[in-house]
N, C-alpha and C positions, 0 to 999 in steps of 0.2 A: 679466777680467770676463765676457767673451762664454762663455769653458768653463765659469766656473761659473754662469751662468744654462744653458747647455745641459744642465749637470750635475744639476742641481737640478729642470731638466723633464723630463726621462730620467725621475728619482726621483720626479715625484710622477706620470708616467703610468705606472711600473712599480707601484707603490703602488695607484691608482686601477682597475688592472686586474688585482689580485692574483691574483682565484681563478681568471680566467681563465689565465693563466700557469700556476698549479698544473694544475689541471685537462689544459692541454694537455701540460706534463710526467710527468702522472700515463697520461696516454694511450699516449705516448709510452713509459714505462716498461712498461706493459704489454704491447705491442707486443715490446717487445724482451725479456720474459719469458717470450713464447709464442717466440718464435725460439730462446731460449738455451733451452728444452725440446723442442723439435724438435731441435734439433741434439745434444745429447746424448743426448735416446731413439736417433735414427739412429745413432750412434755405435757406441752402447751395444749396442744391438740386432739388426742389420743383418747384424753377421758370425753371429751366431749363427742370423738367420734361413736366409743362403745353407747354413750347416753343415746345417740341418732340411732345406733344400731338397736337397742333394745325396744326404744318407743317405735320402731318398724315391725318389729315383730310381734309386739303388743297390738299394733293395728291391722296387721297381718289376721292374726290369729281372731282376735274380734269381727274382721271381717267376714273369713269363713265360717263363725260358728253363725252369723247372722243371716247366712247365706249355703243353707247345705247344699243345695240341688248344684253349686259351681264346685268341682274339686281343686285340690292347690297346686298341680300340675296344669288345668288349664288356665289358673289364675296366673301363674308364673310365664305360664308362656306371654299370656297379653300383655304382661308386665313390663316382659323381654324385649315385645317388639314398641311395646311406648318407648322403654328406653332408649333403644336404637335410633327410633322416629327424633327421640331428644337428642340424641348426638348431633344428629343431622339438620340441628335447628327445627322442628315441626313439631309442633303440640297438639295434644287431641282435647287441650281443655276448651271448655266455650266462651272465658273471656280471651283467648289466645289465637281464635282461628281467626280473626277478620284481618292480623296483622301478616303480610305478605313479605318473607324472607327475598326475594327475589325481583322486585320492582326495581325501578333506575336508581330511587336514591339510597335504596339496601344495598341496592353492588356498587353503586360508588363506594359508597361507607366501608364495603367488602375491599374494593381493590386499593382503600389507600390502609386498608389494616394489612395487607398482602405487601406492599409495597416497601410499609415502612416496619416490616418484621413483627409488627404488633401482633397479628394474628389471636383476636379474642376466641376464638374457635364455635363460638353460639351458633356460626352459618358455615358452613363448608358445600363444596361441591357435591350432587346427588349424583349426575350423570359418570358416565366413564369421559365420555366428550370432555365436561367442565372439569375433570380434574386434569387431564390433559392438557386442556388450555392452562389450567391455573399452574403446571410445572413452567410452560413454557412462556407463558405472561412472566414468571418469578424471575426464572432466567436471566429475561432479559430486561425486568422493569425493577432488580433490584441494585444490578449497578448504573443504572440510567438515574435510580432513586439517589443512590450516591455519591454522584459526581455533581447531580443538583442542587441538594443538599450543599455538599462540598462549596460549590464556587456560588450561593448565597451565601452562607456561611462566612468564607474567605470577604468577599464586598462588605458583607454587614459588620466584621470583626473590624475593618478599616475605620469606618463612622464611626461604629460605636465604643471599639476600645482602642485603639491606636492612636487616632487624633486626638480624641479628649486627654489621655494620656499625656501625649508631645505637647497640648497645649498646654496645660497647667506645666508641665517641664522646664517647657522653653520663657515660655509668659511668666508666671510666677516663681521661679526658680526651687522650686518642690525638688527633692530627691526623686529621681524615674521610680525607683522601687517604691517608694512610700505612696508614693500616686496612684501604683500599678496595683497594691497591695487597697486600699481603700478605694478605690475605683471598680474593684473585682468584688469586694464586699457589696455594696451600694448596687451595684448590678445584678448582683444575687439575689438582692433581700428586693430590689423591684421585680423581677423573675418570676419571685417563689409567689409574691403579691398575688401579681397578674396573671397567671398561669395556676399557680395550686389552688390560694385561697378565695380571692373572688369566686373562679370556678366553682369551685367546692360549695359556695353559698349558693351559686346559682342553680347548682344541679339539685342540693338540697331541698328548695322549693320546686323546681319543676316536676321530678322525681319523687313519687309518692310517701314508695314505701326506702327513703335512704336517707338517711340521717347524715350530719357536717363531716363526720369521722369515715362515713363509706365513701360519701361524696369525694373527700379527699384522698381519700385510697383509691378510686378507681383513677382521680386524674393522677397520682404519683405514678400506680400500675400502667397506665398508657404511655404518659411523656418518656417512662425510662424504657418502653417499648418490653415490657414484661408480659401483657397480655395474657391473664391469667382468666378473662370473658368469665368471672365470677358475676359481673355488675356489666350489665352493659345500657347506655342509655335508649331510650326510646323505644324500647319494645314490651310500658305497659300496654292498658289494658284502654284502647278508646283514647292513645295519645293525641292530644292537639298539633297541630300544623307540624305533622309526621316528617312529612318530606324535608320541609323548610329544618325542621328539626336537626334530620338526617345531614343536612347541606353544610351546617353549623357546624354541628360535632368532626366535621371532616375537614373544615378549616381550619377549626380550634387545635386539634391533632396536629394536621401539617403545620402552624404557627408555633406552636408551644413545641415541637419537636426543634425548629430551626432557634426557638431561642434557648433549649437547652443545651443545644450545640457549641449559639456561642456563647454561652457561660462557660460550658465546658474547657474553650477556646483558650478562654479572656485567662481563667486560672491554671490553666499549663504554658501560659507563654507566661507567666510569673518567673523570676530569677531564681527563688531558694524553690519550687518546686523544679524547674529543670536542673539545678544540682543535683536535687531530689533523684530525679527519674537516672541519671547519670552511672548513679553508684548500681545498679543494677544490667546498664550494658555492656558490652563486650567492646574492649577499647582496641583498636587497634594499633597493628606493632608501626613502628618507622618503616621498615623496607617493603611494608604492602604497601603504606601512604608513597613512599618513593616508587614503587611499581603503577599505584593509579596514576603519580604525575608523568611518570614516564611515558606511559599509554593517552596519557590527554595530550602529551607534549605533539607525539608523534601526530594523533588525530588530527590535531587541532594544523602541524606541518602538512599531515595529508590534505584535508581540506582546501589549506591555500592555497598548494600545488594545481587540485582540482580546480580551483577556482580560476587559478593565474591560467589555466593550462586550455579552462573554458570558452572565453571570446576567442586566442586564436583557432581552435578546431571551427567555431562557427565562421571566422575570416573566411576559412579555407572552403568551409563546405557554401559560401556565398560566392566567392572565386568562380569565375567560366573556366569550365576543364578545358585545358590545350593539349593536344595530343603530342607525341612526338613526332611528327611529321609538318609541322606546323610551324615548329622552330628552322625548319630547315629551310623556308620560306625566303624567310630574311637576308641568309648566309647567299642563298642563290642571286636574290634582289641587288646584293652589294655587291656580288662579284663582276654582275651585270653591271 
């Protein structure tokens, strides 16, 4: 008797504090997501870095023995400032110098990788000037980016997933879910199409030295706005129609970012995912939901008080003012 009354309050305080359970599970999972990608990037990566790191010092080292009259103090410093000069987008090699970091359709290219969080980092600001612009262009062009996004977004989800939806619903009598659920597939696998893998063959051949698997890595890298400017297009060596180039990739970016969105969209307004999403929020009690109706009740009384209370103040403030001595007029007039 005593297990199963313990049994049964176990169950209704596990019950009672659901989402916080999930929630701390969901934590937890996360946590052990970023570990289980740390430990495999190092894995992965790590022997390959010491291999990069050896073959430097082997060329290092041949360098200077080929070249005594340079010591390796002043070889490191020129090294120092090449590298720097590469931070900052600018190369000192000679098939690298004709291509110009800061022409119109480089900082367009710049400010829609700024805009849309991308930030490849290949080009940054040299000035004190241009970094100070570049905080307060972010400022204010990265929720300006958001809200644009957003209400495309919102329009384009209407056409493309909403009505097709309701139409096969209401027209061919489909289950909403089954519709919703194969209509979000089919959007996807056109999506990934049009956006990763075409891409990816295009760049392939434009792109000298990048093979289908880079190609496609750099456009997953950009769409999901990770920007990690390992790859970035257009800055070989004697690129063809540079600009027009540049013009492209910046549309391609803003397109493919708006339809990741609304794929994004399409498979969260799905039914078993927002259950999904469910179990991890914070539900709230009855007498908060009866404190907001009580505050919209009032609001919503305030309001049509204001509202009623409105046209007569204007009555009055269109009214010709009478004074009191104006009334007395009349009283005189009559007694006359």
């Amino acid at each position: 008797m005593l297990q199963s009354l313990a049994g049964s309050s176990c169950v209704r305080l596990v019950e009672r504090h659901r989402s916080a359970w999930c929630f701390g599970f969901l934590v937890l999972g996360y946590l052990l997501y970023l570990v289980f990608g740390a430990v495999v990037f190092s894995s992965v990566e790590l022997p390959y870095e010491d291999l990069l790191r050896q073959e430097l010092r082997k060329l290092k080292r041949r360098f200077l023995e080929e070249h005594e009259c340079l010591s390796e103090q002043q070889l490191e410093q020129f090294l120092g400032r090449v590298l720097e000069a590469s931070n900052y987008g600018v190369s000192v090699l000679s098939n690298a110098s004709g291509n110009w970091n800061w022409d119109f359709t480089s900082a367009l290219f710049f400010a829609s990788t700024v805009l849309s969080t991308t930030g490849y980092g290949h080009t940054v600001p040299l000035s004190d000037g241009g970094k100070a612009f570049c905080i307060i262009y972010s400022v204010i062009g990265i929720p300006f980016t958001l809200l644009f996004l957003t209400a495309v977004v919102q329009r384009v989800t209407i056409h493309v997933t909403r009505r097709p939806v309701l139409y096969f619903h209401v027209r061919w009598g489909f289950s909403k879910q089954v519709v919703a659920i194969v209509h979000a597939v089919l959007l996807g696998f056109v999506t990934v199409s049009c956006f990763f893998f075409i891409p990816a063959a295009v760049f392939s051949i434009l792109e000298d030295d990048w093979n289908f698997l880079e190609s496609f890595y750099f456009c997953f890298i950009s769409l999901s706005t990770i920007g990690l400017g390992d790859y970035v297009p257009g800055e070989g060596y004697n690129q063809k129609f540079r600009e027009l180039y540049k013009i492209g990739i910046t549309c391609y970016l803003l397109l493919g970012l708006i339809a990741m969105l609304v794929v994004l969209e399409t498979f969260c307004e799905l039914h078993e995912l927002k259950k999904f999403r469910k179990m991890f929020y914070v539900k709230k009690d009855k007498d908060e939901d009866r404190v907001h109706i009580i505050e919209h009740d009032q609001l919503s009384f305030s309001s049509i008080a204001d509202q009623a209370a409105g046209p007569k103040e204007d009555r009055k403030q269109n009214e010709p003012f009478v004074g009191p001595q104006s009334s007395a007029h009349p009283d005189d007039s009559a007694g006359n």
